[in-house]
Structure formats: structure tokens, C-alpha cells
C-alpha positions in Angstrom: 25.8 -10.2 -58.1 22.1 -9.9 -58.1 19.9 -7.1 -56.1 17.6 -10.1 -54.9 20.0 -12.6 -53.8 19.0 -13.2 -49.9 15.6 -11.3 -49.8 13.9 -14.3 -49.2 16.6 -15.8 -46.5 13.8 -16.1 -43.9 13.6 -19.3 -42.9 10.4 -19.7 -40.8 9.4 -23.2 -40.1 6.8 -23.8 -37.7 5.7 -27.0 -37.9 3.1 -29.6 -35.9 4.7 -31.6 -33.7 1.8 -33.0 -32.2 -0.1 -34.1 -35.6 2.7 -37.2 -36.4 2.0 -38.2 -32.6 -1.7 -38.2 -33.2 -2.2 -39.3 -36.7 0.0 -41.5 -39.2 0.3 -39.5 -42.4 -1.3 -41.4 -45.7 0.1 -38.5 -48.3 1.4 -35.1 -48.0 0.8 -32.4 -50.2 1.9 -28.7 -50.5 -0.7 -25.8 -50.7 -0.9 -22.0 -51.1 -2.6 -20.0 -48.5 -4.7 -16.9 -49.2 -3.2 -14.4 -46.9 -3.7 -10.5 -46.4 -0.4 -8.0 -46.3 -0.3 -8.4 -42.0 -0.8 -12.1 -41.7 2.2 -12.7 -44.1 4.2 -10.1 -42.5 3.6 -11.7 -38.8 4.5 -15.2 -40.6 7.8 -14.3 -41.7 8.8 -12.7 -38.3 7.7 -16.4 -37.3 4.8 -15.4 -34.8 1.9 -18.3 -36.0 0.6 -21.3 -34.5 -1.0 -24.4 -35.9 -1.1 -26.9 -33.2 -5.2 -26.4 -32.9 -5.8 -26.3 -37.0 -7.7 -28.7 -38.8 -8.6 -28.4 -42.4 -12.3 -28.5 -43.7 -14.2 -28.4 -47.2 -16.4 -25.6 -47.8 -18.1 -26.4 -50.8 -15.7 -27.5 -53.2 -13.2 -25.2 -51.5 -10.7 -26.1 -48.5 -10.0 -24.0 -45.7 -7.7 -23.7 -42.7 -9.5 -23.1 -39.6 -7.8 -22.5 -36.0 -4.5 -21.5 -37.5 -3.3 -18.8 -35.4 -1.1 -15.7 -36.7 -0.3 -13.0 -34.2 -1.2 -9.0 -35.2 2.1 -7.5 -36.9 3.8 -5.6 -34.5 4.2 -2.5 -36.6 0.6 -2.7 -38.2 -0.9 0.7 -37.6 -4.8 0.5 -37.1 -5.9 -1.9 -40.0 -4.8 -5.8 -38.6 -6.5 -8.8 -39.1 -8.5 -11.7 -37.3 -5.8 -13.9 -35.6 -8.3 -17.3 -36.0 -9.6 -16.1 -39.1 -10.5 -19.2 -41.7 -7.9 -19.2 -45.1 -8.6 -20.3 -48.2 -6.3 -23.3 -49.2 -4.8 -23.4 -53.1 -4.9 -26.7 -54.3 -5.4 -27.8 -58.1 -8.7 -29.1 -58.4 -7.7 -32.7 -59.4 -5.6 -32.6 -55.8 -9.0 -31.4 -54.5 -10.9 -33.9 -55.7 -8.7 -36.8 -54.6 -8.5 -35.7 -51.3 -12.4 -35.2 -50.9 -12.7 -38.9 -52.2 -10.7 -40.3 -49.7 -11.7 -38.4 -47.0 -15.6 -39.9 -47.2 -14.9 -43.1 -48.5 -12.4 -43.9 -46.0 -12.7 -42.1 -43.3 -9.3 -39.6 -43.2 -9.0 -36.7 -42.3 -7.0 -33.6 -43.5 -3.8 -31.9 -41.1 -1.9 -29.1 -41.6 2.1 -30.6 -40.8 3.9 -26.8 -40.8 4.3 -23.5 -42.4 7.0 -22.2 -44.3 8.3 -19.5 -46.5 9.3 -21.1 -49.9 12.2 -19.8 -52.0 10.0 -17.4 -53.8 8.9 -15.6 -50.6 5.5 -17.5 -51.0 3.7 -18.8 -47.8 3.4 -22.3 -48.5 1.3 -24.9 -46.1 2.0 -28.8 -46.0 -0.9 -30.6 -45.5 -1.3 -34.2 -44.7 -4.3 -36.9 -45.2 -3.7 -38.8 -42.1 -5.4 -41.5 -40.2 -5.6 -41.3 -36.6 -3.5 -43.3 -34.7 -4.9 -46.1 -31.6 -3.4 -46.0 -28.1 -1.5 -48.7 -28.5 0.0 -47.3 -32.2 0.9 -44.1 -29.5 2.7 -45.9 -27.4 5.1 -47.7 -29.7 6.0 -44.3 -31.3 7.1 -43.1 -27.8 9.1 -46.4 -27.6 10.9 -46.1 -30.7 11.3 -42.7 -29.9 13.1 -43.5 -27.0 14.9 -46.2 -28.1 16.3 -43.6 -30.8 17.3 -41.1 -28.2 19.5 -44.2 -26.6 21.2 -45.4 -29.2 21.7 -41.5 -29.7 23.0 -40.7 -26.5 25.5 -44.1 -26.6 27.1 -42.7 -29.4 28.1 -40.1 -28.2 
């Protein structure tokens, strides 16, 4: 049996729940974050938030800004920025692309959740999305509800 089998067990998921009810996802892509030794620390005990986050382009760079990660509990004095902006890793052809169609079409870019990959690697899906109209809103409420019906008659 191998020494590393269930070191990376964690399974942290926090994810958006408010972006799908906002915006209708074009395409969704996964990205690397830069992250210092606390913030990834405080992710795996599952203490972030990314309900306010957007994503931005800093030169030819994206970023994370308004993604919240708690301080580590056990840091001593040296903790980081809880808002702090993160570097995004993309390829550069994925970076490109989603430039493009952001001016050209007017989309935006939204961070869908977090997670802790397989590898132990802090992993962030990202989605171009288009935001929805009020009346786009209310029929995902009403096929929403409609699902929790049928759900509810079957059992």
C-alpha cells in the first residue's frame, strides 16, 4: 500500500451558487491560482468565500478579485490579506480567447467554485457567462420548482 494514498482526501468544494442564477454560462474552464502557504491551508480546512468575486484582466494577466479566504487558524504572526487579488494560471491561448470574447461580445468572466484537485492543487473553475434578463430569472426559479415537485412526488 502506498504512503500517499488519502493525503489528498480533502474534499473542499465551495462553489457559487448565486453566479448560475445571475448569469448563463457560455464555456467553463479550469485554472490554477497563485496562492501563499496560509491561504491554501485555510482552503483546505474549507474557510473561503467567492460569492462577491469577479475576474479581471490586468494586462495580459487575469486575476481574482474579492475572493475571500479566512486567516489560518494556527498561522502564528505572518497571515495574509483575506481580499487580496490572485493571479489566475491559464495557458496563454485560453487567455487570449477569453479576452476576445469578452470585448467583442460583451461577457464577462465568473469564478463557479473552488476545489482541491487530486494532486492537492487548488484549482478554480471559471466561467465566460452572459448575464441573464429578469424574465430569463424567473423561469430558472420555475423550472427549479417544478424540479423540486416532481422530486417530492416521487417520493
Amino acid at each position: 500500500m502506498s504512503k500517499d494514498k488519502g493525503r489528498f482526501s480533502n474534499n473542499v468544494q465551495i462553489k457559487n451558487r448565486k453566479a448560475s442564477y445571475e448569469y448563463e454560462f457560455v464555456e467553463k474552464v479550469e485554472a490554477g491560482i497563485m496562492l501563499k502557504g496560509t491561504e491554501i491551508k485555510s482552503l483546505r480546512e474549507g474557510k473561503a468565500s467567492i460569492q462577491e468575486a469577479y475576474c479581471y484582466f490586468k494586462k495580459e494577466e487575469l486575476y481574482i478579485k474579492g475572493m475571500n479566504i479566512s486567516p489560518y487558524s494556527q498561522a502564528s504572526f505572518e497571515s495574509h490579506e483575506m481580499t487580496r487579488d490572485r493571479k489566475l494560471l491559464l495557458k496563454k491561448r485560453e487567455l487570449e480567447k477569453f479576452k476576445s470574447k469578452m470585448d467583442e461580445k460583451g461577457l464577462t468572466i465568473v469564478p463557479v467554485r473552488i476545489y482541491i484537485n487530486s494532486r492537492g492543487l487548488a484549482k478554480l473553475e471559471i466561467a465566460l457567462a452572459k448575464g441573464k434578463k429578469i424574465y430569463d430569472k424567473r423561469d430558472s426559479i420555475k423550472k427549479k420548482d417544478q424540479k423540486r415537485e416532481l422530486e417530492r412526488m416521487k417520493i
